[in-house]
C-alpha positions in Angstrom: -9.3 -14.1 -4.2 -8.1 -11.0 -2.7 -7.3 -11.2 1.3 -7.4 -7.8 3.3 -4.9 -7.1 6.5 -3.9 -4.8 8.5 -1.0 -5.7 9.7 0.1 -4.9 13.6 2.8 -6.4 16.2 3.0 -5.6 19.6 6.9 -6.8 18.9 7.0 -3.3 16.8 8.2 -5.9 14.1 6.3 -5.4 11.4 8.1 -7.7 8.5 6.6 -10.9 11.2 3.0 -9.2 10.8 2.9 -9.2 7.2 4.2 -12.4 6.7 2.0 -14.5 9.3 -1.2 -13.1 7.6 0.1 -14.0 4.2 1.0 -17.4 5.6 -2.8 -17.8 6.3 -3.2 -17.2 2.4 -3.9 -20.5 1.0 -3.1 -20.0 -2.9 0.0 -18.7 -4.7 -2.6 -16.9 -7.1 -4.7 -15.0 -4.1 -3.9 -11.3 -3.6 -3.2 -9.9 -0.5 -3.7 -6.2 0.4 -2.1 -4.6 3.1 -3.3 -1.8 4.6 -1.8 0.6 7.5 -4.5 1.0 10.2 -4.8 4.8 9.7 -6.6 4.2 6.3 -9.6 4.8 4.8 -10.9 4.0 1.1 -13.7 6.7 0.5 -16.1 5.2 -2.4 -18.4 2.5 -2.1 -16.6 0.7 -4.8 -13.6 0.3 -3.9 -13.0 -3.8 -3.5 -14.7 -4.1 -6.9 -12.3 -1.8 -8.3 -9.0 -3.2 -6.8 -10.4 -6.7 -7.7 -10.2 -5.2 -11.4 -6.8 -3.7 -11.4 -6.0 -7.6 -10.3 -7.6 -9.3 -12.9 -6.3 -6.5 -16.2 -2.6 -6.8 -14.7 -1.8 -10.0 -12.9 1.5 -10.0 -13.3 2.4 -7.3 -11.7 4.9 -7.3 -8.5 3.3 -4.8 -6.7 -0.3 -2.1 -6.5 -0.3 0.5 -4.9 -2.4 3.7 -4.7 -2.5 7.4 -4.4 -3.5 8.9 -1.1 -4.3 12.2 0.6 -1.5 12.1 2.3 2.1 10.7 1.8 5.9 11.2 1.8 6.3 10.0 -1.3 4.9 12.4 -4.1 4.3 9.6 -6.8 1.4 8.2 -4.3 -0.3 12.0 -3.8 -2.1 13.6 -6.1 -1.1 17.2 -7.7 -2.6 20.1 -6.5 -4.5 18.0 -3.8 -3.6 19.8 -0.1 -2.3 16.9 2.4 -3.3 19.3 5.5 -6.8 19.9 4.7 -8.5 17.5 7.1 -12.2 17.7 5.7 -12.9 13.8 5.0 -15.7 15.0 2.0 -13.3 17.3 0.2 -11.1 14.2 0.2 -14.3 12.2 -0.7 -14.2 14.7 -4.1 -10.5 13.7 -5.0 -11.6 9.9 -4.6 -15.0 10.6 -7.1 -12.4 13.1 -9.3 -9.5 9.8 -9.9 -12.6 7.1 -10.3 -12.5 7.2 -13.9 -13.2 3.7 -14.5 -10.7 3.6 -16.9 -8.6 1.8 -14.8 -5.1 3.2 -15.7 -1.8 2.4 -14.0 1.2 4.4 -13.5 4.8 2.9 -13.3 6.8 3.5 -10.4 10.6 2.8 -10.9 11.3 3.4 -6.9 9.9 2.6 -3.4 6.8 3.5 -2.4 4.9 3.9 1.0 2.7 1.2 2.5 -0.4 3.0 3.2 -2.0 0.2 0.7 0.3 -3.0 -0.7 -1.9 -5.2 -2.7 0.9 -8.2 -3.6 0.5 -12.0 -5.1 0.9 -14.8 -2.9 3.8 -16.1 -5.1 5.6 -12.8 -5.6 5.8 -12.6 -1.5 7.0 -15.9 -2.2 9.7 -15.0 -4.2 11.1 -12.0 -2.3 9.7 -13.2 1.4 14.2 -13.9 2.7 15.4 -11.1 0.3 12.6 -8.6 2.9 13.7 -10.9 5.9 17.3 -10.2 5.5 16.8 -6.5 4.6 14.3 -5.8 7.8 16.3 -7.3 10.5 17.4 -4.0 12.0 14.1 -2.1 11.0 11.2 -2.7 13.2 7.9 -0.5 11.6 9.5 2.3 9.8 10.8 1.2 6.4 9.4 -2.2 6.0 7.1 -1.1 3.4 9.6 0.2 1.2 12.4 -2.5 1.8 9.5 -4.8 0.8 8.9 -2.6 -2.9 12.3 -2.7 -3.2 12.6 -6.4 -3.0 9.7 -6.3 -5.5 11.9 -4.2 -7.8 15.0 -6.3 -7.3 13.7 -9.0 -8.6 12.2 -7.7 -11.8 8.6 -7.4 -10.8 6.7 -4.1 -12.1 5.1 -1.6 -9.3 2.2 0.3 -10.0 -0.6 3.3 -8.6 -3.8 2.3 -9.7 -4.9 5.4 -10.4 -8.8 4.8 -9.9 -8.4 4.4 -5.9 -7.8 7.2 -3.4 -7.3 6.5 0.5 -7.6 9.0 3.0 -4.4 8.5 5.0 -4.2 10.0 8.4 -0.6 9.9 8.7 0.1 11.8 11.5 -1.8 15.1 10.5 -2.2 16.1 14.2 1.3 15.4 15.5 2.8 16.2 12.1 3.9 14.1 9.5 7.5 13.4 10.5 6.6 12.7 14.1 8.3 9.2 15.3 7.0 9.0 19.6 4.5 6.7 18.3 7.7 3.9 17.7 9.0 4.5 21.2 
């Protein structure tokens, strides 16, 4: 089964968000996806595909997936213009990358958090190594300390390459604008 959050704390602490809903996860086999509240998927499809990418690679650490926009430029797609705001020319990325084919790519680094899809028992595994490494980060960060963790302890990230989110990251305010943490 595959369990959908979006995780929030009033606290700012984000590492106690994530892991409360995946305490509510009753199997070590479930999936959990994680998704930041200023995300949208785009096609119809989309829980049908990510349930796939589960099913042809279950043992990997970590999924994530490309979006519209990001900081990190193995989640973006080429070409693809991160300030155009029009929701259907994002819609024509999405229906572009939905190959069916359902490729992966590696990714050998941290990622962003707009999407974390993650095993039960590999949040398990890595839940005090993500504890320990978040204590003085609140929001910002906690996404990558947790593909980090992931990485550490010899799990396999990857962007499914059939999904495409439309991430508003800050497109107004500009992406490297922080007053939303004060």
């Amino acid at each position: 089964m595959i369990f959908y959050f979006t995780p929030y704390s009033l606290e700012k602490n984000l590492f106690e968000a994530f892991d409360k809903y995946m305490r509510l996860v009753p199997d070590e086999n479930d999936w959990v996806c994680f998704l930041d509240g200023d995300t949208a998927f785009l096609r119809p499809d989309w829980g049908r595909v990510i349930h796939e990418y589960t099913e042809r690679y279950p043992k990997t650490g970590l999924f994530t997936c490309l979006a519209s926009r990001c900081h990190y430029q193995c989640q973006r797609v080429e070409g693809a213009d991160m300030e155009n705001d029009s929701i259907l020319y994002h819609r024509e990325i999405a229906d572009r990358l939905a190959t069916g084919e359902y490729k992966v790519t590696e990714v050998k680094r941290r990622v962003a958090g707009h999407l974390l899809l993650i095993k039960k028992s590999t949040w398990t595994r890595i839940r005090s190594a993500v504890q320990t490494l978040t204590r003085s980060k609140k929001v910002l960060g906690v996404d990558t300390k947790i593909s980090n963790a992931v990485l550490a302890s010899g799990f396999k990230i990857y962007v499914m390459n059939d999904i495409y989110l439309f991430h508003y990251l800050r497109m107004k305010e500009g992406i490297n604008n922080k007053s939303h943490l004060l």
